[in-house]
MARNU-158967 format. One record per residue: x, y, z of N, C-alpha, C in turn; residue number from 0; residue in three letters. Coordinates in pm, whole numbers, plus 50000, padded with zeros to 5 digits. Each point is the difference from the previous one (the first is absolute). Layout:
   n_xx   n_yy   n_zz  ca_xx  ca_yy  ca_zz   c_xx   c_yy   c_zz  resi  resn
      X      Y      Z      X      Y      Z      X      Y      Z   NUM   ALA
...
# end
This chain:
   n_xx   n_yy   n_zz  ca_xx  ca_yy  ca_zz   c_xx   c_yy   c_zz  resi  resn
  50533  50069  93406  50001  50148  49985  49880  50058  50074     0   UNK
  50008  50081  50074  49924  50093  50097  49890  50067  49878     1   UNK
  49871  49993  50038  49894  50056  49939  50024  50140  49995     2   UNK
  50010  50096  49889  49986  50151  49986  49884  50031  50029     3   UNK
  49928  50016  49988  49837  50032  50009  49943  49950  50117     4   UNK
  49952  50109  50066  49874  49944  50131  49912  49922  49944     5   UNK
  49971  49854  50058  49869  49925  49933  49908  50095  49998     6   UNK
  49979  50143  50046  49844  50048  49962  50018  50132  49931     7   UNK
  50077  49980  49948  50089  50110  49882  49877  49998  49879     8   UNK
  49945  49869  49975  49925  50004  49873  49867  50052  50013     9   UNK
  49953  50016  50156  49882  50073  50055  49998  50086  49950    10   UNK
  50126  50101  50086  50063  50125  50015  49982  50104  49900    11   UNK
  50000  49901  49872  50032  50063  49905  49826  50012  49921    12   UNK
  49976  49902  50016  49853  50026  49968  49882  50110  50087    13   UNK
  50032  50022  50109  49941  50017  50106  50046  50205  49950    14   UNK
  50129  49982  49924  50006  50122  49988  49939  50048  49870    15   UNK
  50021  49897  49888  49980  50012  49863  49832  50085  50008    16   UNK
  49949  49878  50095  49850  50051  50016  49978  50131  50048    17   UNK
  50067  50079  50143  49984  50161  50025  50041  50063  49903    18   UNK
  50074  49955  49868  50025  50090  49912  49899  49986  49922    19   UNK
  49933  49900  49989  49875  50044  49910  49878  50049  50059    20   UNK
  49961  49934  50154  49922  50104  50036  50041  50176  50000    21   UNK
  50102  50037  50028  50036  50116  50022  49999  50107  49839    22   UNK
  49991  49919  49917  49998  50036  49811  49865  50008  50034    23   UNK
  49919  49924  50049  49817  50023  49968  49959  50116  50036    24   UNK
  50061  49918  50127  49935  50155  50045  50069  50138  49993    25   UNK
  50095  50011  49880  50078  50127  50009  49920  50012  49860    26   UNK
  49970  49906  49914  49899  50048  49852  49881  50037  50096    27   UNK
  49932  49972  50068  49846  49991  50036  50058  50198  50033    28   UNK
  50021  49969  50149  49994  50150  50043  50039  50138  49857    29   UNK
  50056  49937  49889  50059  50094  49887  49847  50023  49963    30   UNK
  49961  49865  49963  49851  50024  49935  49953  50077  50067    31   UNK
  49944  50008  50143  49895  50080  50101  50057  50124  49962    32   UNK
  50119  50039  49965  50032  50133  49981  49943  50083  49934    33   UNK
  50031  49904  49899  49963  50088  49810  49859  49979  49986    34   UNK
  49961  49877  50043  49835  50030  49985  49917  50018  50096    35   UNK
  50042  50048  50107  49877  50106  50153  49963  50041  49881    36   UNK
  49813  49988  50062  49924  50041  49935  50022  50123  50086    37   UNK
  49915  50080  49952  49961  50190  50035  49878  49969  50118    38   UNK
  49998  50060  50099  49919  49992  50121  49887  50060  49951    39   UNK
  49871  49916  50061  49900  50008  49966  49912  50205  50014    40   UNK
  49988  50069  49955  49933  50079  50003  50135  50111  49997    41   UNK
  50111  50008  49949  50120  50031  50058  50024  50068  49794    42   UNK
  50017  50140  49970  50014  50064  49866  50117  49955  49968    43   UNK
  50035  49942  49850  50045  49933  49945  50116  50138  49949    44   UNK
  50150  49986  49987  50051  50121  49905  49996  49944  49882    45   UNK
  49994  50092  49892  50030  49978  49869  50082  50136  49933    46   UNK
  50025  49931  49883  50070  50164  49949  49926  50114  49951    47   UNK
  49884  49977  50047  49918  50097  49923  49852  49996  50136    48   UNK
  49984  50073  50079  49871  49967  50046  49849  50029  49970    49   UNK
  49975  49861  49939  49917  49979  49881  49908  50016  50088    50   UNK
  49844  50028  49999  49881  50012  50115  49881  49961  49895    51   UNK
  49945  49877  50098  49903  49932  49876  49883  50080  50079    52   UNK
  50031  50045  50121  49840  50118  50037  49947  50094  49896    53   UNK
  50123  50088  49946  49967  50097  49934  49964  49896  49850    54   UNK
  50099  49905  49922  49964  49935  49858  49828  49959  50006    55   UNK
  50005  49880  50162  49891  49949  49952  49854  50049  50084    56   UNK
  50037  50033  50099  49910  50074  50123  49929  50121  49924    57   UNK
  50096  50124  49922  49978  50134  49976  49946  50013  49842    58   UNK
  50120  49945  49923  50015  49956  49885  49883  49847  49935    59   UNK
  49938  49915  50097  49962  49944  49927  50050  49885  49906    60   UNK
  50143  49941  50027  50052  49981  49879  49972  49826  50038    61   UNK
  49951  49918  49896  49995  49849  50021  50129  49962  50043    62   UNK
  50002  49901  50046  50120  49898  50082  50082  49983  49838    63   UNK
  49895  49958  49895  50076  49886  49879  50022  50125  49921    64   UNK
  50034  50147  49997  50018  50092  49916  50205  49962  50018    65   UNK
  50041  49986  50119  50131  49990  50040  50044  49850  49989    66   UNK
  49908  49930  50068  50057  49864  50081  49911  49942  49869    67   UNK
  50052  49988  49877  49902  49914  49862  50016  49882  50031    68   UNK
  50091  49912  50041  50011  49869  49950  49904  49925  50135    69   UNK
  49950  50070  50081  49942  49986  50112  49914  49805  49979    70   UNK
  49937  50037  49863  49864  49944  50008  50085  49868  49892    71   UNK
  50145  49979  49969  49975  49907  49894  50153  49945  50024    72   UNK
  50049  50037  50097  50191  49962  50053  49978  49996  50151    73   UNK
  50103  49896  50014  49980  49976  50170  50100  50116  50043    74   UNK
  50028  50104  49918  50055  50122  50065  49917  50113  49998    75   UNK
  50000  50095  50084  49869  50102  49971  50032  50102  49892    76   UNK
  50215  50010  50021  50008  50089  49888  50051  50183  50076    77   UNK
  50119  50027  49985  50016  50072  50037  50039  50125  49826    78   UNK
  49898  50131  50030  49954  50041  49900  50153  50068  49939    79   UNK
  50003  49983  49899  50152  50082  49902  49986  50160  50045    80   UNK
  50100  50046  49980  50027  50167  50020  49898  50088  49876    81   UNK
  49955  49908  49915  49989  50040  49857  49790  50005  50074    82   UNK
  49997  49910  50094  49857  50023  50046  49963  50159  50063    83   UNK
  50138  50014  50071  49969  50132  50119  49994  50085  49900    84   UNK
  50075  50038  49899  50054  50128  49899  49830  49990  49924    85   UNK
  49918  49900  49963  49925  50057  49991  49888  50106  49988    86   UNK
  50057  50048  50150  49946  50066  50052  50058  50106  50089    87   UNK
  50152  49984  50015  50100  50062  50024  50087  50103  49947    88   UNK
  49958  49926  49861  50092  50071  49916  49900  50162  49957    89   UNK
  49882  50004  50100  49911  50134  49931  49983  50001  50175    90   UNK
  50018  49975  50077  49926  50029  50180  50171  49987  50039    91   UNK
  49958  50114  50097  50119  50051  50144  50120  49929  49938    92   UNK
  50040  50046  49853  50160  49967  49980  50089  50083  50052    93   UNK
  49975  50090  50064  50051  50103  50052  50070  49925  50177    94   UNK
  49946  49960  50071  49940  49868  50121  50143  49970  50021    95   UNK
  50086  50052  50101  50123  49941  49997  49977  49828  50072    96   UNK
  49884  49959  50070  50010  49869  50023  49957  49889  49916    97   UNK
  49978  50093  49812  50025  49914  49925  50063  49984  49900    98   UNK
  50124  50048  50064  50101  50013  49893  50066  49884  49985    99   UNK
  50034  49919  50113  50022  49831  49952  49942  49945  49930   100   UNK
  49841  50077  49952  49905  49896  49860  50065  50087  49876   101   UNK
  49990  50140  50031  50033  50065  49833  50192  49934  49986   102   UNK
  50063  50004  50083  50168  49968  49985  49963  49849  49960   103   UNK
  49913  49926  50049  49998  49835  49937  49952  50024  49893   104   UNK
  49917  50067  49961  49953  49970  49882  50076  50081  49849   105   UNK
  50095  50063  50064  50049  50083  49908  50146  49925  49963   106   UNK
  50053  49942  50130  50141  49923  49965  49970  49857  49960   107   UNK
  49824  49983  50018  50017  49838  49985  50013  49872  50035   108   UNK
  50055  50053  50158  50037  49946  50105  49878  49979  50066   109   UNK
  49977  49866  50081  49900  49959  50076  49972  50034  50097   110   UNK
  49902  50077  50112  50055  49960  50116  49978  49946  50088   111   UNK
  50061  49946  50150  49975  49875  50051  49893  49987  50114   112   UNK
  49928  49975  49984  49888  50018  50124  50020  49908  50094   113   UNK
  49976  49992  50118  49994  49908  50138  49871  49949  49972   114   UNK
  50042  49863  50002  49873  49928  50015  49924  50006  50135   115   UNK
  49880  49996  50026  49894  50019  50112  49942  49861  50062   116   UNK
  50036  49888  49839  49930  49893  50097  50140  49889  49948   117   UNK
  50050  49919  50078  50095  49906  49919  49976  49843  50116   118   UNK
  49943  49936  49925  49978  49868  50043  50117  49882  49968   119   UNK
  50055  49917  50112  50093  49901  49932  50008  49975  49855   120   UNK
  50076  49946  50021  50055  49897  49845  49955  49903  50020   121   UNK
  49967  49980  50054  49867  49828  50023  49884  50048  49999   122   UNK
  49963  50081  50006  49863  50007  49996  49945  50059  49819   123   UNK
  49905  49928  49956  49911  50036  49842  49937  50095  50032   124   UNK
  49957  50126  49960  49895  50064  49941  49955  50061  49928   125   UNK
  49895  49985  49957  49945  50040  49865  49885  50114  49972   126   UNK
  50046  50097  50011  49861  50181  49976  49920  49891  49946   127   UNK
  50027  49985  49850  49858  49942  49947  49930  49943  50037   128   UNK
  50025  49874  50050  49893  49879  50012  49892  50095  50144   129   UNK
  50045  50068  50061  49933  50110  50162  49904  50097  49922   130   UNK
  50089  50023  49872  49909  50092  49944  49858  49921  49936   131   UNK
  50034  49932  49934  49920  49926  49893  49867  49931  50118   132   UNK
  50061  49939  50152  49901  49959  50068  49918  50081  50113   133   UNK
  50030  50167  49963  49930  50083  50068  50060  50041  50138   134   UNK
  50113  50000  50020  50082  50058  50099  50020  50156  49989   135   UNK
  49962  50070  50094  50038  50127  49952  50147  50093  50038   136   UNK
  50037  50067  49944  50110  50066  50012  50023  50027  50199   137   UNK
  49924  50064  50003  49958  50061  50135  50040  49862  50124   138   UNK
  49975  49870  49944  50031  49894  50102  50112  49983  50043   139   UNK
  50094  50030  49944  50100  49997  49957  50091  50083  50034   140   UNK
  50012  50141  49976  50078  50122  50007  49922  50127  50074   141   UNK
  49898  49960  50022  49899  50095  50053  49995  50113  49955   142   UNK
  49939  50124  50100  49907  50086  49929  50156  50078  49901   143   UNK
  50045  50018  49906  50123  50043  49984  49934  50130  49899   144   UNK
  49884  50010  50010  49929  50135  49988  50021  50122  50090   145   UNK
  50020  49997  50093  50023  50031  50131  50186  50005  50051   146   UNK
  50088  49917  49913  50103  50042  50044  50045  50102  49908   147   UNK
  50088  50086  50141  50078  50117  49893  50130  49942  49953   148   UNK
  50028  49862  50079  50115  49918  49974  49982  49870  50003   149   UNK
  50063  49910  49900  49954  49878  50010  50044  49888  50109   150   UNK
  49943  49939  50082  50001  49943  50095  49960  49870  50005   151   UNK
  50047  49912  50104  49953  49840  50007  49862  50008  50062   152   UNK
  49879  49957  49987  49911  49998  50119  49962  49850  50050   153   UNK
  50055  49885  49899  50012  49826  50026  50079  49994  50077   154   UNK
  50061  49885  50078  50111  49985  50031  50039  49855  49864   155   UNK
  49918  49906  49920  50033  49949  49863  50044  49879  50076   156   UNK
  49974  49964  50127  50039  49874  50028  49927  49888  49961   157   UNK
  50017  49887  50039  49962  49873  49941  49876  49979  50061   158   UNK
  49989  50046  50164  49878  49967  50066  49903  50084  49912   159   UNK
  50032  50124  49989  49888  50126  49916  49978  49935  49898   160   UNK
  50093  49966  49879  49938  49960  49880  49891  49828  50040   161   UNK
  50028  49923  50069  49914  49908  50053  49897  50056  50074   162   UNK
  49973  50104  50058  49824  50005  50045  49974  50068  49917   163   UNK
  50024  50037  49862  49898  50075  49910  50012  49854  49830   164   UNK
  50087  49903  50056  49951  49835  49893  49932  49955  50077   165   UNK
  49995  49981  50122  49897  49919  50078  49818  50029  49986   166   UNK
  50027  50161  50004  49922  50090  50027  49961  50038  49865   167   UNK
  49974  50037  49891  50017  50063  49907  49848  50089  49982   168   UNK
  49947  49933  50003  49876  50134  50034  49966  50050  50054   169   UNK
  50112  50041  50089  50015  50121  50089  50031  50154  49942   170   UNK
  50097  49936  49868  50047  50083  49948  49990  50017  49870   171   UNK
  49918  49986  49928  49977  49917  49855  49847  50180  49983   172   UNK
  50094  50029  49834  49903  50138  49940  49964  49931  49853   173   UNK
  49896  50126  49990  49957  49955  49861  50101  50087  49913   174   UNK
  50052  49902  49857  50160  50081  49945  49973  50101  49952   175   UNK
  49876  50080  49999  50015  50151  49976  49981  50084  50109   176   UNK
  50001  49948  50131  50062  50097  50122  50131  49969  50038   177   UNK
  50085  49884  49948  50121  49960  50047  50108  50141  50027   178   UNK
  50005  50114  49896  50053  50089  50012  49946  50148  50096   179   UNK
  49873  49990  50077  49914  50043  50027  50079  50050  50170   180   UNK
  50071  50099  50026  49996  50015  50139  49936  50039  50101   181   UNK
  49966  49926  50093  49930  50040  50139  49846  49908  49947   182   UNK
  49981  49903  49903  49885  49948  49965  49973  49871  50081   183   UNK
  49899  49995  50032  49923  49920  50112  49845  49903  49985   184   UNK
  50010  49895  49978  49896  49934  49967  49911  49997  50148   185   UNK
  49869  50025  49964  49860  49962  50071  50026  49905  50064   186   UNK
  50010  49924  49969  50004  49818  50079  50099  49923  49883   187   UNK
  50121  49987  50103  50149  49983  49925  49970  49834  50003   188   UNK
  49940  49925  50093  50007  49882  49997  49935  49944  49839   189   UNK
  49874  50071  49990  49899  49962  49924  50033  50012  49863   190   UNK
  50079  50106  50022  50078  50032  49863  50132  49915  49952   191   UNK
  50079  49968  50112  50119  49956  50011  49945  49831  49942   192   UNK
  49942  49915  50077  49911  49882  49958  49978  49983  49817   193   UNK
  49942  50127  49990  49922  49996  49863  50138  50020  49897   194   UNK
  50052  50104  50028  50186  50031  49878  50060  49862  50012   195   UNK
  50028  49933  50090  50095  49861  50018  49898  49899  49876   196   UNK
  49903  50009  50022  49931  49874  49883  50009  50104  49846   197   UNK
  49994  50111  50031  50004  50058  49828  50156  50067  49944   198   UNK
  50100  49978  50088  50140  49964  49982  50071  49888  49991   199   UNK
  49906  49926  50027  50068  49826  50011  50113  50008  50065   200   UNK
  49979  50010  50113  50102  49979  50077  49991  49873  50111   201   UNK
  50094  49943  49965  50030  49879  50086  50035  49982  50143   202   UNK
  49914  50042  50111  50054  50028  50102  50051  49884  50071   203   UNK
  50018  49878  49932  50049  49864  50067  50191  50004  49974   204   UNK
  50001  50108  49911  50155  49993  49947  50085  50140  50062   205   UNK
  49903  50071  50044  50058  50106  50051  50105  50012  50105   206   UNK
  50007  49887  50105  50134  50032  50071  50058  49837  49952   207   UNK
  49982  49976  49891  50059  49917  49946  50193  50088  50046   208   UNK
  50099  49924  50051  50115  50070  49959  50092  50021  49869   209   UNK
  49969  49915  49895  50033  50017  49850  49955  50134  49967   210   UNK
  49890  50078  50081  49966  50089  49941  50077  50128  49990   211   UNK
  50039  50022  50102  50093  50101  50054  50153  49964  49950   212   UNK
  50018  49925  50041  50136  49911  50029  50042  49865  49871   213   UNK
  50063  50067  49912  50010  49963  49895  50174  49969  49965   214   UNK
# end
């Protein structure tokens, strides 16, 4: 009986099995790049409400941890409840038609959804606290956001950036009651930076450890 099958039929078939799974990767990958493009660096973020931390914290004065509480004790910083703004809302510019998405949330109950500003893989760990706790300041991070009338990226949050400030760390290293401190500037950052790493105990032999990040 005459062979049905080309002897390289069993290639054929593999050879295709495989473009169908490369072609699935990379049809999840490019989905991912979609949904999580970060926001271009220096580039105003929309939200449903345009919140301006110039006027809260620039004009107003208002601490970072009055909104963002869990800042100092959750590896989330904490995005503040509607029940924070009414505070102070519920007696200032209720009248303000651009904050009627806070008085309508807070009156129906309903949440509402903010655009995140910074969103790092799903592989990658991080933790507010432990940055907070070892004298990292806000400002390293998100920069002067005293100064924005809109909230904006000023990192780009890549892997090389977060590695020259573990390599580096007293470059960037405050004492934890200027951590919240914007536009604050040490005398001699080295001398200082040197001295916080031994009175934080910080292990700079583990720092680009990759367990650290990458969990």
């Amino acid at each position: 009986m005459s062979q049905i099958f080309h002897p390289r039929f069993g290639l054929f078939v593999k050879l295709a099995l495989l473009a169908v799974l490369v072609l699935a990767s990379a049809a999840v990958l490019a989905w991912r790049g979609l949904t999580n493009t970060p926001h271009r660096i220096d580039e105003a973020v929309e939200q449903p409400v345009p919140f301006s931390h110039r006027h809260h914290v620039g004009d107003d004065g208002i601490d970072c941890r009055y909104c963002h509480d869990t800042v100092e004790t959750s590896s989330f910083a904490g995005i503040p409840p509607i029940s924070t703004c009414m505070t102070c809302h519920s007696q200032l510019y209720t009248d303000q038609a651009m904050l009627k998405p806070v008085v309508d949330s807070w009156q129906r109950g309903v949440a509402l959804h903010w655009t995140r500003v910074h969103q790092l893989p799903d592989f990658v760990y991080f933790n507010h606290s432990i940055h907070v706790a070892k004298g990292v300041g806000c400002e390293s991070c998100h920069g002067r956001v005293d100064r924005m009338a809109l909230t904006m990226r000023t990192q780009p949050l890549s892997m090389q950036w977060c590695l020259d400030c573990h390599r580096a760390p007293q470059n960037h290293l405050r004492p934890r009651e200027e951590e919240f401190t914007m536009g604050w500037q040490a005398r001699d950052q080295q001398t200082l930076g040197l001295a916080l790493i031994k009175r934080y105990h910080i292990d700079t032999r583990r720092l680009t450890d990759c367990s650290v990040c990458h969990r």
